[in-house]
C-alpha positions in Angstrom: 12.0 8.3 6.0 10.4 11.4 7.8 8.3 11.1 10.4 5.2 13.3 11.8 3.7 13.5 14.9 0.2 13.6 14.9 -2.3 14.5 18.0 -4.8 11.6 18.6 -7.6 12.5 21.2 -7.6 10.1 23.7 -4.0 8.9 22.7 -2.0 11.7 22.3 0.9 12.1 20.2 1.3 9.8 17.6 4.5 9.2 15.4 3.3 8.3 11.9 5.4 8.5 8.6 4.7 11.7 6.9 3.9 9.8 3.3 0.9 8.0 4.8 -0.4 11.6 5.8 -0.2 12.6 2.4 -1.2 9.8 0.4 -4.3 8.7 3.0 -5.9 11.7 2.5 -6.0 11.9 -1.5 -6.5 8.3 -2.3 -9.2 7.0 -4.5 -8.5 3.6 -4.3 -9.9 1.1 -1.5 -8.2 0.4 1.9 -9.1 -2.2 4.5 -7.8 -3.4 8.4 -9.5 -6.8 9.1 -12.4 -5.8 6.4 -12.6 -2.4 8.2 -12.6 0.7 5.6 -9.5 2.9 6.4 -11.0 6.8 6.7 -9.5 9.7 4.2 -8.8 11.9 7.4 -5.1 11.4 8.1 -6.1 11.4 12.5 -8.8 8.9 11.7 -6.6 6.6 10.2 -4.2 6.8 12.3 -7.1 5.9 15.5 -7.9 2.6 13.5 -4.5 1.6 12.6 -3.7 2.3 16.1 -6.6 0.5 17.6 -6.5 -2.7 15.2 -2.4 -3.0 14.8 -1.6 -1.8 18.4 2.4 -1.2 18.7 2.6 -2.1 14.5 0.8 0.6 13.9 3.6 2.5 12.6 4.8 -0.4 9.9 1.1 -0.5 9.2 1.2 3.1 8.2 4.8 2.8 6.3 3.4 0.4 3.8 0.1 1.0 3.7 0.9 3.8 1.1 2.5 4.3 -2.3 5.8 1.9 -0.7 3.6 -1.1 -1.2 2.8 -0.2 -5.4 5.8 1.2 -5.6 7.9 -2.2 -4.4 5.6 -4.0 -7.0 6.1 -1.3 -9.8 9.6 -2.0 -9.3 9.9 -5.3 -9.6 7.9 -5.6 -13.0 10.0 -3.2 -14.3 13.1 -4.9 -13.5 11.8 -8.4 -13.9 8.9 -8.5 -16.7 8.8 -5.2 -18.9 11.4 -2.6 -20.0 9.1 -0.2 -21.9 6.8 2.0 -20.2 4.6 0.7 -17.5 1.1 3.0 -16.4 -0.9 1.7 -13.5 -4.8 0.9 -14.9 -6.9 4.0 -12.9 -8.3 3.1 -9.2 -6.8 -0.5 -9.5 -4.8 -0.2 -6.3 -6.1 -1.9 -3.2 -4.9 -2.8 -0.1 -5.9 -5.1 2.6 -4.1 -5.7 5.8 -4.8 -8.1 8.2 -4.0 -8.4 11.9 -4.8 -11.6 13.2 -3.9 -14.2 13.3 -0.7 -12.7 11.8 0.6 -9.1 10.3 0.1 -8.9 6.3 -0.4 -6.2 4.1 -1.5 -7.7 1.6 -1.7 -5.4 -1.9 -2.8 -5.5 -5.9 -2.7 -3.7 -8.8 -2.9 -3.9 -12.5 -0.3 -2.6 -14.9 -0.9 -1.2 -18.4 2.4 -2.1 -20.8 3.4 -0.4 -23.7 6.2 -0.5 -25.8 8.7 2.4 -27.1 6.4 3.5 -29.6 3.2 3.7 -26.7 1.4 0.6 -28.1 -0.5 -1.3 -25.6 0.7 -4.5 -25.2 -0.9 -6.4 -22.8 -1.6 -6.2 -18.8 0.2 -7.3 -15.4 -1.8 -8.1 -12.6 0.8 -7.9 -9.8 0.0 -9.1 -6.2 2.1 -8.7 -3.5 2.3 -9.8 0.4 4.3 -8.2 2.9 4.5 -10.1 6.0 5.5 -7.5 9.2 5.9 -10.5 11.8 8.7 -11.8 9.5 9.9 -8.6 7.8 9.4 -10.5 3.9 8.0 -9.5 1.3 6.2 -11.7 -1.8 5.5 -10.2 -5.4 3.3 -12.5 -8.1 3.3 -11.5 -11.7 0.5 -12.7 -14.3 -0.5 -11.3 -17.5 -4.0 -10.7 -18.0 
């Protein structure tokens, strides 16, 4: 993973992982800490994570990005569908919580088609990734 280092007034330099930069910045979807909107601007972000996660700031920011729909992309297509999978538009959110433990807690809705682009049906896929224990839980259900 590559790493950046941004400059944080009143904290100085920050080490945050360079995807969270890019994808923070150009999301349309909806982000929370504790209830708290997550900003677009990339040093803003970073100053709530920071503030809300303390030293977990930086496993905040490494799956608060496309890791966490990717993890659950990946395990429907392994798991549920083989043909092509599409995420449904502005369906990914993210919540992560800080107290009284460390979860990122994530959802998203799949579109599935088989070979010949036919709609077939839609996955909701939740997932929890709990940073205290370093574990991660995916749950599949048709819709």
């Amino acid at each position: 993973m590559e790493e950046i280092t941004l400059w944080i007034m009143g904290l100085g330099p920050v080490v945050v992982n360079h995807q969270f930069v890019k994808d923070i910045s150009r999301r349309n979807v909806h982000w929370t800490v504790d209830d708290t909107d997550i900003p677009l601007d990339p040093r803003d972000a970073l100053e709530l994570l920071y503030e809300y996660c303390g030293n977990k700031y930086y496993l905040f920011s490494k799956y608060m990005n496309q890791t966490m729909g990717n993890m659950m992309f990946q395990h429907v297509r392994q798991m549920h569908w083989r043909g092509v999978i599409r995420q449904v538009r502005d369906s990914y959110i993210i919540d992560a919580l800080t107290e009284p433990f460390n979860i990122i807690y994530a959802q998203i809705l799949f579109d599935l088609y088989d070979d010949s682009l036919k709609r077939c049906g839609r996955i909701h896929v939740i997932s929890y990734m709990d940073l205290d224990k370093n574990q991660t839980v995916i749950k599949v259900k048709r819709v």
